[in-house]
C-alpha positions as CSV (number, residue, x, y, z in Angstrom):
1,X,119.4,86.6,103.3
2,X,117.9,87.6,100.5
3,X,114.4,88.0,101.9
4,X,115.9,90.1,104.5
5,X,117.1,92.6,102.6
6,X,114.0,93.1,101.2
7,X,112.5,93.3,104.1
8,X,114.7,95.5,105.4
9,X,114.7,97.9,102.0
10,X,110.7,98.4,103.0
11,X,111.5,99.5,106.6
12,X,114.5,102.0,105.3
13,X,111.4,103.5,103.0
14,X,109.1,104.0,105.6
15,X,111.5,105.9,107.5
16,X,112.8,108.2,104.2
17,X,109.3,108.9,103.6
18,X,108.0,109.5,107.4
19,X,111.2,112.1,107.8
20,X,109.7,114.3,104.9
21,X,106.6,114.6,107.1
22,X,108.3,116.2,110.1
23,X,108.1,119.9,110.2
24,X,110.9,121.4,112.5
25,X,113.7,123.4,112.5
26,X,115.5,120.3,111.8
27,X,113.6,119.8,108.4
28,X,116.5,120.5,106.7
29,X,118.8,117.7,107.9
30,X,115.7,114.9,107.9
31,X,115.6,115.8,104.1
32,X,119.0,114.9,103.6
33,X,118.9,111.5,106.1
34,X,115.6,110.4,103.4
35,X,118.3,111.5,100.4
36,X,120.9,108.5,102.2
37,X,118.1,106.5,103.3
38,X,116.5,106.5,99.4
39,X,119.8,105.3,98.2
40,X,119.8,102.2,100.6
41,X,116.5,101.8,99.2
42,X,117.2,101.6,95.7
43,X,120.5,100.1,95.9
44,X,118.7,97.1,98.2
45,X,116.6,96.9,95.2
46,X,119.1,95.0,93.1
47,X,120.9,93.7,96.4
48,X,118.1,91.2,97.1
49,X,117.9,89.7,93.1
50,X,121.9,89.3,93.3
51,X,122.5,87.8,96.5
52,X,118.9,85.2,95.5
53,X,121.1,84.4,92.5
54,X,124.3,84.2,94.1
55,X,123.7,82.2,96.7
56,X,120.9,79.9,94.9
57,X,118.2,81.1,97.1
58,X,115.9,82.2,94.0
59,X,112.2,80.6,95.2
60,X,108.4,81.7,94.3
61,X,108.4,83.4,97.7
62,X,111.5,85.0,96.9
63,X,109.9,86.2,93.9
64,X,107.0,87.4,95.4
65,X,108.5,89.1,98.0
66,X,110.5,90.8,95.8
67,X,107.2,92.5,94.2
68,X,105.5,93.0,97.0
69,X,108.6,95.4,98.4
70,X,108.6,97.1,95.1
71,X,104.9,97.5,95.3
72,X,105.2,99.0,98.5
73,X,108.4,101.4,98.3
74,X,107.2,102.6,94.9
75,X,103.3,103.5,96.2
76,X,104.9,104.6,99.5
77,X,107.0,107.2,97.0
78,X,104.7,108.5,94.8
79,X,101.8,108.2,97.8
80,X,103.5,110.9,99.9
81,X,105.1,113.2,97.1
82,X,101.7,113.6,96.0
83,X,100.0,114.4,99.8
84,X,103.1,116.8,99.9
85,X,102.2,118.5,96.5
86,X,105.0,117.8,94.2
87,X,103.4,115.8,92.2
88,X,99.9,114.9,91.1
89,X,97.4,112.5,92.4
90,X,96.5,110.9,88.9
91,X,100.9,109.2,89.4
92,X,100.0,107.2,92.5
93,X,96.3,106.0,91.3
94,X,98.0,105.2,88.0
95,X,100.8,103.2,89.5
96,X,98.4,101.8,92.1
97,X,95.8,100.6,89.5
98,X,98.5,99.3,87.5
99,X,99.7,97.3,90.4
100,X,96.6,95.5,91.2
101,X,95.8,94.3,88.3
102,X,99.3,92.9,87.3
103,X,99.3,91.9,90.4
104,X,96.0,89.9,90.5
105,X,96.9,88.4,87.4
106,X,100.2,87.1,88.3
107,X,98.8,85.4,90.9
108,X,96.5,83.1,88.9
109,X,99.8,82.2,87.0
110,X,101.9,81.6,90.3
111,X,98.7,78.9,91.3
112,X,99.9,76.8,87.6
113,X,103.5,77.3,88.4
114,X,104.3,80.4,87.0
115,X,106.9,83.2,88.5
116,X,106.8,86.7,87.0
117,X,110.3,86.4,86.3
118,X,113.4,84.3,86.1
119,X,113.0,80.4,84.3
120,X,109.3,80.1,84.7
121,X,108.2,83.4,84.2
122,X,104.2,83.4,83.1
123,X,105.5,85.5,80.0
124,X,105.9,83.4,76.9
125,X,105.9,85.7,74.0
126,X,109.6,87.6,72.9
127,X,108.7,90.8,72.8
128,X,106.7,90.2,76.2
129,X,109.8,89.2,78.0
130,X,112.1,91.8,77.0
131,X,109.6,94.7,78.2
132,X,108.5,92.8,81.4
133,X,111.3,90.2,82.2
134,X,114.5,91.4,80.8
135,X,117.6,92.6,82.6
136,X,117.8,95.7,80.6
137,X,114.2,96.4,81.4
138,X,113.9,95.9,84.9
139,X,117.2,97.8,85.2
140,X,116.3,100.6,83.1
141,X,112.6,101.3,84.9
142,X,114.7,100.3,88.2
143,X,117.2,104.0,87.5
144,X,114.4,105.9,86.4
145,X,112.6,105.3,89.6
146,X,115.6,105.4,91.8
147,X,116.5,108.8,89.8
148,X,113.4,110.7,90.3
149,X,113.1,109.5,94.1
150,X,116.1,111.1,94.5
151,X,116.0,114.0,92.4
152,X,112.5,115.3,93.8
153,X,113.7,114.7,97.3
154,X,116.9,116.8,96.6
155,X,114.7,119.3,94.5
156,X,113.0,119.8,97.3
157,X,115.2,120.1,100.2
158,X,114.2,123.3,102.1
159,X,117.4,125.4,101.3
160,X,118.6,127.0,98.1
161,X,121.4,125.2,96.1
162,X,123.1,125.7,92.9
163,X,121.1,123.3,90.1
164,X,118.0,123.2,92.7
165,X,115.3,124.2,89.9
166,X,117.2,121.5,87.2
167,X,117.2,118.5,90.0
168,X,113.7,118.9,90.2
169,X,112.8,119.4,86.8
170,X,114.6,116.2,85.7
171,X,113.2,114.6,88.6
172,X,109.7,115.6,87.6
173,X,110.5,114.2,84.1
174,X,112.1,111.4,85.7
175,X,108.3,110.7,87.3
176,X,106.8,110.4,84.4
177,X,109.0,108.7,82.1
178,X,108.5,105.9,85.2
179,X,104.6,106.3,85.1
180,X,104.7,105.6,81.6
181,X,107.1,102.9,81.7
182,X,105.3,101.4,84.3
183,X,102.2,101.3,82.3
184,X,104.0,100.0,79.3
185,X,105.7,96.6,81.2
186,X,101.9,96.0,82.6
187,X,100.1,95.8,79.2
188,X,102.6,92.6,78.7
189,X,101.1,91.1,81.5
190,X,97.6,91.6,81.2
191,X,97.8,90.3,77.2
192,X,99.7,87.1,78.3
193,X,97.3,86.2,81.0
194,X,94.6,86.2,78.9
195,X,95.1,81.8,79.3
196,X,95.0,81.8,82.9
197,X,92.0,83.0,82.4
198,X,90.0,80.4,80.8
C-alpha cells in the first residue's frame, strides 16, 4: 500500500506540473487543479512513511522507493519552474547534483545493508542523524518544499489577487531556504560514506 502511494504521488506531479505548460484560455483554472494536485503530492509524501510504519510494511525497497519519488517530484518542481522562468537554473542543477551524488553513495551502503533511514540507516554519527535522518529534519525540509511548491504556483496563477506579490515572495524564499537545506542534509551523507568507500 505503501509503495503505491508513492507511486501514485509521482503520477499526481507529473500532471500538476504538465497543466502549468498548457497555454489556453483555460490557463487559469489548470493553475488552480496543479494548486490541489501539489497538495496530494506533498501530503502523499508523509502518507507513504506512515502507512509503511503502520502497517509494518517498512523494507529496503520501501525505502528506496520512497527517494526515488522524492527525487523525482522535487527535480520535476524545480525542473519546470525554472523552464517557465520563475526561478533560476543554478536551483535544479544544484538539487540535481546534490541528488546524484547522495544518491550514488547510498547505494554502496544499501549493498552492506545499510538504509538511508529508519534502524539501519548508513548514518552513524549524532549530529549526522539529526540533520539527515531525524523526524524533525525530514519534516521540516518536507514543509519548506511543500510550501514553496505551493506558494510559486499560487504566486503565479495568471489573475490578480489580494497577497499575490507576498505568496510569491515567500515562496521564492521558501526555494531557497530548501536549496540550502537540501545541500546541508547531503554533506552528512557524503562525510559518512567515506567507509564504504574503502
Amino acid at each position: 500500500m505503501a509503495n503505491i502511494i508513492t507511486l501514485s504521488r509521482i503520477i499526481l506531479a507529473f500532471i500538476a506540473m504538465g497543466l502549468l505548460f498548457i497555454n489556453s484560455p483555460q490557463k487559469f483554472a489548470y493553475a488552480h487543479i496543479s494548486v490541489i494536485l501539489t497538495i496530494f503530492v506533498m501530503w502523499f509524501d508523509g502518507l507513504d512513511g506512515y502507512i509503511a510504519r503502520k502497517f509494518h510494511e517498512t523494507s529496503k525497497l520501501g525505502a528506496v522507493l520512497d527517494i526515488m519519488g522524492d527525487r523525482i517530484v522535487e527535480n520535476l518542481y524545480w525542473i519546470t519552474f525554472s523552464s517557465l522562468g520563475w526561478i533560476s537554473p543554478i536551483v535544479p542543477v544544484i538539487v540535481l547534483t546534490r541528488g546524484i551524488i547522495t544518491d550514488s553513495l547510498r547505494s554502496l551502503a544499501l549493498e552492506q545493508g545499510y538504509t538511508p533511514f529508519g534502524e539501519k540507516t548508513m548514518m552513524q554519527g549524532k549530529i549526522a542523524k539529526f540533520i539527515v535522518a531525524s523526524n524533525f529534519s525530514r519534516f521540516t525540509y518536507a514543509v519548506c518544499k511543500a510550501v514553496a511548491f505551493f506558494f510559486m504556483i499560487l504566486g503565479h496563477i495568471p489573475h490578480e489577487f489580494l497577497y499575490k506579490a507576498t505568496i510569491l515572495q515567500i515562496g521564492i524564499i521558501c526555494t531557497y531556504i530548501s536549496v540550502a537545506f537540501c545541500v546541508l542534509r547531503g554533506l552528512p551523507v557524503i562525510f559518512e560514506s567515506k567507509r564504504f568507500l574503502k
